[in-house]
VODRENTI-819849 format. One record per atom (N, C-alpha, C): x, y, z; residue in one letter. Coordinates in steps of 0.1 Angstrom, whole numbers, plus 5000, padded with zeros to 4 digits. Atoms other than C-alpha are relative to their C-alpha. Layout:
BEGIN
XYZA
...
This chain:
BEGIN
501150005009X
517949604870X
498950085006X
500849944992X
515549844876X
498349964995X
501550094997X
512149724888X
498750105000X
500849935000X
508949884877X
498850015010X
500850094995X
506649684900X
499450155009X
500149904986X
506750004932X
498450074997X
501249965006X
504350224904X
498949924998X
501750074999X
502049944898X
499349985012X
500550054990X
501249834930X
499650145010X
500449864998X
500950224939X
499050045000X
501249935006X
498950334915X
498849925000X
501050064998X
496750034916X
498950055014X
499849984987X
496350124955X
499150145000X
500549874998X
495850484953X
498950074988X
500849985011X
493950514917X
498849934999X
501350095003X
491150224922X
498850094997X
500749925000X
488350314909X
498849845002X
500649815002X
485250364919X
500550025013X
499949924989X
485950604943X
500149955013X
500550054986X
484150464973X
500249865002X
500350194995X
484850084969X
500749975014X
499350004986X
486750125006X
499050035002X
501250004991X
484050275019X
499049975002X
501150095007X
481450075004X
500349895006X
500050104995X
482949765019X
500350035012X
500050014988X
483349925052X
498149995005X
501350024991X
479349915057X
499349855000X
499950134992X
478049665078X
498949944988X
501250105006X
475149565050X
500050104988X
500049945009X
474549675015X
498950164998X
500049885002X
474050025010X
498450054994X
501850025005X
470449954988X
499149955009X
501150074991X
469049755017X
499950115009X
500849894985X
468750095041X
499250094991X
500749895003X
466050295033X
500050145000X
499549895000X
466850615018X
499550105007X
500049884992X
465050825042X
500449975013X
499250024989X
466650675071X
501450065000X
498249955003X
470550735057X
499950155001X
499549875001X
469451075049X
499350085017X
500549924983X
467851165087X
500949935009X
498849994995X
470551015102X
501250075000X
498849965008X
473051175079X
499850155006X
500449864996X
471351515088X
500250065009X
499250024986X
471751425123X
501450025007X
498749984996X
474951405121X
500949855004X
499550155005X
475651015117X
501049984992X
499349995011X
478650975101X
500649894995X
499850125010X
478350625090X
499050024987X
501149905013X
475350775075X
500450094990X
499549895011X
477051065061X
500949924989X
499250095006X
479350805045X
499149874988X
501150125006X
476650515033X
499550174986X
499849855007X
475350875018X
500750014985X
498649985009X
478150955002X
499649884983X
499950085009X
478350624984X
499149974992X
501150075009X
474850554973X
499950134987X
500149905006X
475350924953X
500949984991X
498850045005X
478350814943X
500349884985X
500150145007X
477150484929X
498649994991X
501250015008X
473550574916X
499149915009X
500950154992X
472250324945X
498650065007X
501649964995X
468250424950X
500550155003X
500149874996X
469350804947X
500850024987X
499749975015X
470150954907X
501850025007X
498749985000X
473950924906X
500250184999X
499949855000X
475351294915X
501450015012X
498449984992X
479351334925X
499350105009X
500049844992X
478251684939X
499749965009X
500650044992X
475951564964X
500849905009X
499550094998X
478351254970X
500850095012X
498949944988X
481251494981X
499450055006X
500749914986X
478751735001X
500049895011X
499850064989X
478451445025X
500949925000X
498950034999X
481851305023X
500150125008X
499949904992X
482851645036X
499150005011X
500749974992X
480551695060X
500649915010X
499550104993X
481851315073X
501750095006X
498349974998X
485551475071X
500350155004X
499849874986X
484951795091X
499749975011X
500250074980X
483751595121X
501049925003X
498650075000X
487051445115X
500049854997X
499950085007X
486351145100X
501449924989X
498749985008X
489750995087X
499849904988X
499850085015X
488850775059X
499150054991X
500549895006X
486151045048X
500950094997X
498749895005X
489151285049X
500549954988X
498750045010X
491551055023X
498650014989X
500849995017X
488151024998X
499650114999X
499949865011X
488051394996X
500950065001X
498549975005X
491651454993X
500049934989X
500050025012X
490951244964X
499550084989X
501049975005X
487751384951X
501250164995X
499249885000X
490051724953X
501049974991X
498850035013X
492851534933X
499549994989X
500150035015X
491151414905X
498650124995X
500549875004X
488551694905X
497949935000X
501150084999X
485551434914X
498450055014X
500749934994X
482451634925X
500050135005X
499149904991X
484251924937X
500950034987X
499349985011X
486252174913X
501749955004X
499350004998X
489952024910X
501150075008X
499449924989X
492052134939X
501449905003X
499050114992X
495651914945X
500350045015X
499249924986X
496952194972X
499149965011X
501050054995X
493552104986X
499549875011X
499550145003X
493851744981X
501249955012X
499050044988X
496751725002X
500250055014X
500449964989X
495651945028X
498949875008X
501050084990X
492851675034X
500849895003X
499550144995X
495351375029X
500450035013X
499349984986X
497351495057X
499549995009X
500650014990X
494951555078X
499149875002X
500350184997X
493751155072X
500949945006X
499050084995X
496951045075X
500650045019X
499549984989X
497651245109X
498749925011X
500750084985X
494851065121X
499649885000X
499550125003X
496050745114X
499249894992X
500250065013X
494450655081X
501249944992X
498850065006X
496950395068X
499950024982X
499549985018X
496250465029X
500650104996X
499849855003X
496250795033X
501950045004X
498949964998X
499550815050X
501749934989X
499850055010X
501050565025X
499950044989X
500449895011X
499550804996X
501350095006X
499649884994X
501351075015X
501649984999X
498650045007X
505050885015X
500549964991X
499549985017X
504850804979X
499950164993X
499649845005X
504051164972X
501550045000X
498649894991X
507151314993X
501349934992X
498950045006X
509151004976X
500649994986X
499749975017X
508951074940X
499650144997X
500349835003X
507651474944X
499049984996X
501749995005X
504051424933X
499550165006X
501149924994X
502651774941X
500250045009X
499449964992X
504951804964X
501850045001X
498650034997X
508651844971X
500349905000X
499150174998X
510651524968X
500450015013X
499149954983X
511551485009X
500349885003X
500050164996X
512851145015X
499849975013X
500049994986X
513151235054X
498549975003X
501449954992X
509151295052X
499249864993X
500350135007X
508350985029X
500449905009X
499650124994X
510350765052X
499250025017X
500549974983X
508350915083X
498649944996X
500750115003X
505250785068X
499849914993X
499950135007X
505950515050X
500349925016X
499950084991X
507050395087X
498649985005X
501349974992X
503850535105X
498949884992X
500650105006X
501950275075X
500549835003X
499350175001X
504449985081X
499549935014X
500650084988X
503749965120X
498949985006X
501650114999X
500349935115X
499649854984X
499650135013X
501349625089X
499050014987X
500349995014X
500649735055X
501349984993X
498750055003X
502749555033X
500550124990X
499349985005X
503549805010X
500550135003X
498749904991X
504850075033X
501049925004X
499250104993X
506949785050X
501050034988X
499449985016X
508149765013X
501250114994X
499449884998X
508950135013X
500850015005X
498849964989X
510850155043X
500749915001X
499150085004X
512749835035X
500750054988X
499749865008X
513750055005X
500750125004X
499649944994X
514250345023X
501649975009X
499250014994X
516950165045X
501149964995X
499150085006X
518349945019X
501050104991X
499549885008X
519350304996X
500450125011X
499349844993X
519950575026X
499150074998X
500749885005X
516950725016X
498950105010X
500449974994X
515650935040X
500049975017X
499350084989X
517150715069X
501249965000X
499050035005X
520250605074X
500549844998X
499950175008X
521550285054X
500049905011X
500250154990X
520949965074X
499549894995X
500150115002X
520649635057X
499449935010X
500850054991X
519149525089X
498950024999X
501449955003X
516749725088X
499049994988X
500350015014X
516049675051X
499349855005X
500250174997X
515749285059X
499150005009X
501450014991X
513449365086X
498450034994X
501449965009X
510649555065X
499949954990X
500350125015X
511249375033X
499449875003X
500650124996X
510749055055X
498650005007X
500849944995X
508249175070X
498249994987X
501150015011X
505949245035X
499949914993X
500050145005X
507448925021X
499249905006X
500750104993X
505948725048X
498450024996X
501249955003X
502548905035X
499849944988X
500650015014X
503048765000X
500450124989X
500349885007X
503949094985X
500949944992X
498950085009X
505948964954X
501250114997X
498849925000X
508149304949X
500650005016X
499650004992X
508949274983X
501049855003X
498650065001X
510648944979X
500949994991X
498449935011X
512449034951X
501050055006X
498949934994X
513849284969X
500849955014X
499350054989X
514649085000X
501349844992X
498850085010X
516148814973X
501350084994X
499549985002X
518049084962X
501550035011X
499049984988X
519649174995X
500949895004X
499350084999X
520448855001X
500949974988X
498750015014X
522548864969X
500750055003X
499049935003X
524149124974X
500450085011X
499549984987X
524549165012X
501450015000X
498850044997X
527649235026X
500450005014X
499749964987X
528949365062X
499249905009X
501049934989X
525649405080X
499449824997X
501250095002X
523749095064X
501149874991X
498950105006X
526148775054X
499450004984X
500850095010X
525448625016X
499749945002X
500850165001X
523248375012X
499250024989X
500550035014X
522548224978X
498649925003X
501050035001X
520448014989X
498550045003X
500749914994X
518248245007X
499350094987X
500649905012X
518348484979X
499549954987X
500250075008X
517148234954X
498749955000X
501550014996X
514248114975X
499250105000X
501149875004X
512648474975X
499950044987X
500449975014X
513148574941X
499249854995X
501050145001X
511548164935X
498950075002X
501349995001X
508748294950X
499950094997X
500449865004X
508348654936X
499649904986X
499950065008X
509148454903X
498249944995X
500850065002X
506248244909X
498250035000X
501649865004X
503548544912X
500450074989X
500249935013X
504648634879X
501250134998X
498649884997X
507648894887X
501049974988X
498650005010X
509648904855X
501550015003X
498649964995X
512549064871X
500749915011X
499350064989X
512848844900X
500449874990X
499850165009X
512648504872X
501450054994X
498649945005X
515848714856X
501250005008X
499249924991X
517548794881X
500149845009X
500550124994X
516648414897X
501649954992X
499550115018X
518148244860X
501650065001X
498549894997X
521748544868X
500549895010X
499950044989X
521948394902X
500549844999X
500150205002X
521647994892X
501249954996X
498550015007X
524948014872X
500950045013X
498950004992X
526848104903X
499749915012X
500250044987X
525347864927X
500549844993X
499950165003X
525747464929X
498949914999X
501950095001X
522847164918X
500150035016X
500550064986X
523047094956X
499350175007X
500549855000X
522347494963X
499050024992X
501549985014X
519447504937X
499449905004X
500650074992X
518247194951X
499349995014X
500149934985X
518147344989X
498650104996X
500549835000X
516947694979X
498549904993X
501550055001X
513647504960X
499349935008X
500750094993X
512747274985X
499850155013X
500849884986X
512847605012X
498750094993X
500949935007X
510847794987X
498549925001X
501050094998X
508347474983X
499450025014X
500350044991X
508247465020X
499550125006X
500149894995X
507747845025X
498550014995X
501249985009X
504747835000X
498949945010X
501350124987X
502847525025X
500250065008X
500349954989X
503447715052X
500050155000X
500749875003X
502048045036X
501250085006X
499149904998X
505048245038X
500550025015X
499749954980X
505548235080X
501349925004X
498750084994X
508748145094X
500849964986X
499150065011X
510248135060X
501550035002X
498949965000X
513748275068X
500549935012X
499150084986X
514148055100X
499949874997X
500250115008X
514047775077X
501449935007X
């Protein structure tokens, strides 16, 4: 059954809008409480939380007339002093053409250079590009290089990726262990496509990773239970080959995974 969920939770991710609500919640106090000639003689200076606060109040209209242009001039300014989460918001600004004339080739020149400097959205942006071709070459080798670089600083939906990645050959080579490791991994986060897909494995494990119904019953349960169409389907497939006493197990680990917030669910 193929699962559309990967695109939502993507595009949600990489499309939010507005612009700056990351960088907007990285300052330590709201953005209207600093007095605009402070941000901007700091910014001038060469402050590049300043250049950033900046940024956003231009961005947002906050005590300075809304004006993209202005916005991205100090975004840039942050992301040539190497600023790596100023870098990914004008690799945006560059994508969607926000302040700055539309540039992708641009755009991805700045992602990269966020992601090499260990901006996890950015690099996460960067492995969904390479793994569906966005603007890029389709490279699965280069998508599974950072989709890892995002997983091992625990973002669940590179984990996601590269559980993916291992479970298909894509870009790495096949390993159901490995699959079970990153899928379990973003499951334990809550990510609901992520235990689908670890419900899945456990369906349809073989060699590397034993069956287990009941296993695979309890994760799709909980995907199910955040609303996951496909996993309730694919749950309801599954039910007809198991036993009450097996349907009875698999809910009570699911219940029991839920109270204790997803941790230790598979050493049940």
């Amino acid at each position: 059954m193929k699962h559309n969920a990967y695109a939502i939770c993507i595009s949600g991710l990489l499309l939010a809008a507005p612009l700056f609500a990351a960088a907007a919640e990285e300052q330590k106090a709201p953005v209207s409480n600093i007095p605009l000639s402070a941000v901007l003689t700091a910014a001038e200076q060469g402050d590049l939380n300043a250049q950033i606060a900046l940024a956003v109040m231009y961005d947002r209209g906050d005590g300075v007339p809304k004006d993209p242009t202005q916005s991205f001039k100090w975004l840039l300014r942050a992301a040539e002093a190497g600023r790596a989460d100023a870098q990914f918001l004008v690799s945006d600004s560059y994508k969607h053409g926000q302040g700055v004339a539309k540039d992708e080739a641009e755009g991805l020149v700045w992602r990269r250079k966020a992601a090499e400097g260990g901006h996890v959205p950015a690099q996460l942006s960067l492995g969904y590009e390479y793994s569906q071709g966005l603007g890029v070459q389709r490279n699965n080798t280069e998508a599974a290089l950072w989709f890892r670089k995002a997983a091992e600083k625990g973002n669940a939906f590179a984990q996601n990726f590269l559980g993916e990645a291992y479970a298909l050959g894509k870009g790495v080579p096949r390993d159901d262990s490995q699959a079970l490791k990153w899928y379990g991994a973003a499951a334990a986060q809550g990510l609901a496509i992520a235990q689908f897909n670890l419900g899945l494995l456990y369906a349809n494990s073989g060699a590397q990773i034993p069956r287990d119904v009941v296993r695979a019953y309890m994760w799709l349960d909980l995907a199910s239970r955040q609303g996951d169409g496909a996993a309730s389907l694919t749950r309801a497939s599954l039910t007809k080959t198991m036993s009450s006493a097996e349907v009875k197990r698999a809910e009570a680990l699911a219940q029991k995974c839920l109270a204790a917030k997803y941790e230790n669910c598979d050493g049940n």
